[in-house]
One Martini backbone bead per residue (centre of mass of N, CA, C, O) as a GRO file, in nm:
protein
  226
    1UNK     BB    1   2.599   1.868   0.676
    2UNK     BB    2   2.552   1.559   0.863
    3UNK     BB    3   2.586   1.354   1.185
    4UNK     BB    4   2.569   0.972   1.213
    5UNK     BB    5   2.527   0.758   1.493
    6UNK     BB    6   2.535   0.480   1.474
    7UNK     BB    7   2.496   0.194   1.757
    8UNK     BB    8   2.370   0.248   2.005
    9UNK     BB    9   2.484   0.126   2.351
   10UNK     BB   10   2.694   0.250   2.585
   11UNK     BB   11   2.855   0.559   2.500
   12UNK     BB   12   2.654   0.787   2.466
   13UNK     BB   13   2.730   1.061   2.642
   14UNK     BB   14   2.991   1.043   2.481
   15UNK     BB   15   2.868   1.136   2.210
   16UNK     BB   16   2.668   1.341   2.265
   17UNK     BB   17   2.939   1.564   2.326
   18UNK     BB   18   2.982   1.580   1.991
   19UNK     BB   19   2.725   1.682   1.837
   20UNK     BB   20   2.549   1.545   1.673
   21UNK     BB   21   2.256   1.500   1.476
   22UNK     BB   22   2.228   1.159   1.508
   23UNK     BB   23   2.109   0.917   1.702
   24UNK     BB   24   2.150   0.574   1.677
   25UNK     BB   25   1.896   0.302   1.756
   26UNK     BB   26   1.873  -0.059   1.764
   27UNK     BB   27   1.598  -0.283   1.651
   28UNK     BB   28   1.758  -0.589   1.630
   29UNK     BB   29   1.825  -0.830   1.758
   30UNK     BB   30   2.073  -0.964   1.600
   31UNK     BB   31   2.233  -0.761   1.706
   32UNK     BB   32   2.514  -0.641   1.860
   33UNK     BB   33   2.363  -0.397   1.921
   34UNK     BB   34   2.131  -0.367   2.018
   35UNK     BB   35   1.845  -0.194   2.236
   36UNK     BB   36   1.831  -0.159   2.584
   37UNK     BB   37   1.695   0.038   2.778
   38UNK     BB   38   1.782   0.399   2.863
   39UNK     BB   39   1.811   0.722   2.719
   40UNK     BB   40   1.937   0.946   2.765
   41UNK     BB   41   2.009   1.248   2.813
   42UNK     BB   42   2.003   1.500   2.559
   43UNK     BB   43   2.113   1.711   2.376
   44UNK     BB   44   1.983   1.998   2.218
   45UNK     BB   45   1.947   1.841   1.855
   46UNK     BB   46   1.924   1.558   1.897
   47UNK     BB   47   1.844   1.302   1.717
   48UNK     BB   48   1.639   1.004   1.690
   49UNK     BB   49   1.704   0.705   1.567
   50UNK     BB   50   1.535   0.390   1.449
   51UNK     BB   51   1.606   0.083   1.379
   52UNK     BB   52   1.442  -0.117   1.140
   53UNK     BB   53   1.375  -0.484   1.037
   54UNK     BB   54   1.072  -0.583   0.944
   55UNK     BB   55   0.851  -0.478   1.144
   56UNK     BB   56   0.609  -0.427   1.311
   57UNK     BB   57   0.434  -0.142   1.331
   58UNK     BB   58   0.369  -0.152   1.671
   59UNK     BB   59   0.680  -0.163   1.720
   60UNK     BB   60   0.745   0.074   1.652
   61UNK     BB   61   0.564   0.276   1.783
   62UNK     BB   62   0.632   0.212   2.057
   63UNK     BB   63   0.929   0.294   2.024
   64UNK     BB   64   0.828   0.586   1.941
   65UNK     BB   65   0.751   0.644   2.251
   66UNK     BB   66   0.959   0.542   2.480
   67UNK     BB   67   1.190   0.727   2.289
   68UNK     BB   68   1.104   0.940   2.168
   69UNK     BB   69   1.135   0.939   1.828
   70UNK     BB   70   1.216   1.113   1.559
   71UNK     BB   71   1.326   0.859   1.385
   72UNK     BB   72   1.303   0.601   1.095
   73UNK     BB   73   1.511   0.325   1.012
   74UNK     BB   74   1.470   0.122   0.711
   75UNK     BB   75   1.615  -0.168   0.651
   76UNK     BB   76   1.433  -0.362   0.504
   77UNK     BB   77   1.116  -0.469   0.312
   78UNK     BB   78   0.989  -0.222   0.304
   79UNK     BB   79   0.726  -0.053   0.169
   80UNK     BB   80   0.553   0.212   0.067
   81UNK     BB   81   0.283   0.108   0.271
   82UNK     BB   82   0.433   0.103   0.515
   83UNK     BB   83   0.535   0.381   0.530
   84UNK     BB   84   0.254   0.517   0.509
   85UNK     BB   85   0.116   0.388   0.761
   86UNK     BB   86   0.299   0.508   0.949
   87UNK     BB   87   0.260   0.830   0.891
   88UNK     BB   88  -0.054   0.755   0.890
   89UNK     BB   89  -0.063   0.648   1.216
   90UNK     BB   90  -0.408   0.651   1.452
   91UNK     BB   91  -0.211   0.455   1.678
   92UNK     BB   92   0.009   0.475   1.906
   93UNK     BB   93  -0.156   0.469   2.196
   94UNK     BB   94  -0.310   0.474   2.456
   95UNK     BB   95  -0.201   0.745   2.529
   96UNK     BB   96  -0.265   0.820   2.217
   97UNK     BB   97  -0.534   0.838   2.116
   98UNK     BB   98  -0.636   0.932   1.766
   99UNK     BB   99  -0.334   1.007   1.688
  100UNK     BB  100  -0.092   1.100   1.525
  101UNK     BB  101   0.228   1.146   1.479
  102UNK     BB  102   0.241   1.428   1.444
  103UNK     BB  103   0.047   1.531   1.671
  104UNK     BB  104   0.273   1.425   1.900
  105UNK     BB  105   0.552   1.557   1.747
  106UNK     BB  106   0.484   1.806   1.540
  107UNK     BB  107   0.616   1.756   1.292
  108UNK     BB  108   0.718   1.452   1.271
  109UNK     BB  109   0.797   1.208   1.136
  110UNK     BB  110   1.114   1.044   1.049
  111UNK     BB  111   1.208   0.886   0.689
  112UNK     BB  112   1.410   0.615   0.655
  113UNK     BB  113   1.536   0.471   0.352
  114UNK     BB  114   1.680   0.182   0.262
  115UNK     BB  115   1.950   0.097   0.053
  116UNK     BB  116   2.141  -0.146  -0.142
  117UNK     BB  117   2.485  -0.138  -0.234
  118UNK     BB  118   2.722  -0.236  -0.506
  119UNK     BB  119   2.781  -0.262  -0.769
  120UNK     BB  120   2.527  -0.155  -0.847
  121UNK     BB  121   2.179  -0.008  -0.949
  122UNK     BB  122   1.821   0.079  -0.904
  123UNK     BB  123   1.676   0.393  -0.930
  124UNK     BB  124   1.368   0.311  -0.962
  125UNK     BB  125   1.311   0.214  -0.667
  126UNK     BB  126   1.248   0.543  -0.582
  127UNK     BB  127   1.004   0.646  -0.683
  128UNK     BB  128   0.779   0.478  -0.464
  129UNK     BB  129   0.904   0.653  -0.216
  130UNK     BB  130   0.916   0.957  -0.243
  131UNK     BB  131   0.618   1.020  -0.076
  132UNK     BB  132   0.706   0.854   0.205
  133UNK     BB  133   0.991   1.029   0.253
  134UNK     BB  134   1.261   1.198   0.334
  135UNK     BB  135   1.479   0.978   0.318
  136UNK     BB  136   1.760   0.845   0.223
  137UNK     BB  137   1.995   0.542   0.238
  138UNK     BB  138   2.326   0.438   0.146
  139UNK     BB  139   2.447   0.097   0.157
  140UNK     BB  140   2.605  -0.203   0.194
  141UNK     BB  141   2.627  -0.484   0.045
  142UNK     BB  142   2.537  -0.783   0.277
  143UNK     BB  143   2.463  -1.014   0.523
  144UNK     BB  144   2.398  -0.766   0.693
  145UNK     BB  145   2.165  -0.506   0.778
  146UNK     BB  146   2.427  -0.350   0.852
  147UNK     BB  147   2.729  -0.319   0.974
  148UNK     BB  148   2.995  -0.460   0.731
  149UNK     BB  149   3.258  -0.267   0.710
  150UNK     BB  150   3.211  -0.148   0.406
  151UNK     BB  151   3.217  -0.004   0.090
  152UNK     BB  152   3.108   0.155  -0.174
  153UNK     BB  153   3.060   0.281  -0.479
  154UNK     BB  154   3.006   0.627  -0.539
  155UNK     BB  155   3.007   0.627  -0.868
  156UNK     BB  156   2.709   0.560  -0.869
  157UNK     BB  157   2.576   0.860  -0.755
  158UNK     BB  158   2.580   1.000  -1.036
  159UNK     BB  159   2.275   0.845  -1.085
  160UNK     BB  160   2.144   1.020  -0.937
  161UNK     BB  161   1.742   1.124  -0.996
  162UNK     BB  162   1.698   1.315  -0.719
  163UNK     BB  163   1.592   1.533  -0.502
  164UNK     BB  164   1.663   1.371  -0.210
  165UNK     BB  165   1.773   1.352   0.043
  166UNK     BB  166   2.095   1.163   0.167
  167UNK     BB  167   2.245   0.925   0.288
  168UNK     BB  168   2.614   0.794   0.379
  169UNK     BB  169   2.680   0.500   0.381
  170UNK     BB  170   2.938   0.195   0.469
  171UNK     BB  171   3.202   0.167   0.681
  172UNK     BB  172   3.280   0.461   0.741
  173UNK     BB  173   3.623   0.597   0.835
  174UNK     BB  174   3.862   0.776   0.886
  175UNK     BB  175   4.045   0.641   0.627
  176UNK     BB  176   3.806   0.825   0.474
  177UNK     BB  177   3.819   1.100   0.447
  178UNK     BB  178   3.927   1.188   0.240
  179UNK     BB  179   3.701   1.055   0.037
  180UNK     BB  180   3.508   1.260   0.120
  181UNK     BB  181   3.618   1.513   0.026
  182UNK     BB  182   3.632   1.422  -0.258
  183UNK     BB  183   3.287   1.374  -0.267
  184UNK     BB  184   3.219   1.691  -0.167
  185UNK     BB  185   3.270   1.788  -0.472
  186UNK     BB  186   3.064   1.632  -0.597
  187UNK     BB  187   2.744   1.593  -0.771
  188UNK     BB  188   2.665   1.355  -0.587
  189UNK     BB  189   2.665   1.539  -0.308
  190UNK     BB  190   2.435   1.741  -0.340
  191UNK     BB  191   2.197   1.540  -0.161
  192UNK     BB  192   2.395   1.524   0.054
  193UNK     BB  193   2.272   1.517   0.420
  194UNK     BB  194   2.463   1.284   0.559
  195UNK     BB  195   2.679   1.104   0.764
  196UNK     BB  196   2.735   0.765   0.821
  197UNK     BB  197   2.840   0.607   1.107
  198UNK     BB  198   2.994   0.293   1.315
  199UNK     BB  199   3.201   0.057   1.318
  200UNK     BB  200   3.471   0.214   1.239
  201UNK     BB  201   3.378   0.338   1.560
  202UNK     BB  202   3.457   0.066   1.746
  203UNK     BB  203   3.590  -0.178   2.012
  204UNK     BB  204   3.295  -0.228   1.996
  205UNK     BB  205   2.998  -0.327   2.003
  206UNK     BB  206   2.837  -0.029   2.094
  207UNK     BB  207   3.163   0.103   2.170
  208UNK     BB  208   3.297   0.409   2.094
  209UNK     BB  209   3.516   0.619   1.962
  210UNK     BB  210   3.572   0.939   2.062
  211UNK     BB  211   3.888   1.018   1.934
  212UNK     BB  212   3.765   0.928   1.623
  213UNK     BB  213   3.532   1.094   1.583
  214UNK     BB  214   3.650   1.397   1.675
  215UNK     BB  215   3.794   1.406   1.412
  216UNK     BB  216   3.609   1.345   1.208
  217UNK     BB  217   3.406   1.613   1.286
  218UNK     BB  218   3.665   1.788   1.189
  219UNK     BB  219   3.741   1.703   0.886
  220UNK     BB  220   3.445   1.773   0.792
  221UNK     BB  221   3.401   2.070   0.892
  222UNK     BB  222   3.637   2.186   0.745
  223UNK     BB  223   3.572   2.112   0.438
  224UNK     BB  224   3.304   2.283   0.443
  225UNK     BB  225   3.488   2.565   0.547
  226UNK     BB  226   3.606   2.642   0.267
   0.00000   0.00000   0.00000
């Protein structure tokens, strides 16, 4: 079980201080968490993962060379065939002509596909994600493409019929910590590979509450071990 703080905007390296192992930065103008100017040095393990809604691919591109991005999640309606060429795009820039993306990251991107759940959900919609995709991000469905600050019902998550690992967003603040552990006791947790907080962790939009994460993330490893 690993944890993905999403929406840095401000106070990147006292979050990184609590080694999260994935830290999310928005590129999406409308949002108020948007991020731009330089990424902070970060501790070695923690993944960069950038945030994009419906990107033309050069840009995704663009920034995942620029700030050295380990993986993207895809929030708005990208196709199959958009993760496809994203993953085997063959021109990431100048600097690295007619190179892939893996052989430029070594490893290769991570593509993390958002889909949006409230009341119901159709889980035939991730067949066609299965072979372009590292993981599935599940989110509540709102006015916003994420950060929306409410769950959704996890007994959703029941009818999971992948066997691919998925985050689990929406909402999720400390005063879910219980339902997170009697979450991670069900069947339906079996491929939940990490649990992904932004807005309730934060006094302003992308300024995060540093001693409300590291509870919450004292809570979540306590769970793991027992």
């Amino acid at each position: 079980m690993k944890l993905k703080v999403c929406g840095q905007k401000y106070n990147i390296s006292e979050v990184a201080e609590l080694q999260p192992d994935y830290l999310g930065f928005i590129f999406w103008e409308p949002s108020a968490r948007s991020f731009e100017g330089e990424i902070p040095s970060l501790p070695k393990g923690i993944k960069k993962v950038g945030v994009f809604v419906d990107a033309p691919i050069h840009e995704v591109l663009e920034k995942i060379e620029n700030y050295q991005l380990d993986g993207v999640q895809l929030h708005g309606n990208e196709s199959p065939e958009y993760c496809e060429q994203l993953r085997h795009s063959e021109h990431v820039s100048e600097s690295h002509p007619k190179e892939t993306l893996k052989q430029v990251q070594g490893d290769g991107l991570i593509i993390i596909k958002v889909f949006s759940i409230k009341d119901e959900f159709d889980f035939s919609i991730l067949e066609s994600y299965e072979e372009v995709c590292d993981y599935f991000l599940f989110d509540t469905k709102g006015k916003l493409p994420g950060g929306n600050g409410y769950t959704f019902n996890w007994k959703i998550l029941e009818n999971y019929p992948s066997t691919k690992p998925y985050f689990l967003s929406g909402g999720i603040g400390l005063e879910n910590a219980e339902d997170i552990q009697l979450f991670l006791q069900t069947d339906s947790a079996k491929y939940c590979h990490a649990i992904d907080v932004n807005s309730r962790f934060e006094t302003e939009p992308g300024l995060k509450n540093i001693e409300k994460l590291e509870e919450f993330k004292k809570i979540l490893h306590h769970e793991l071990s027992r």
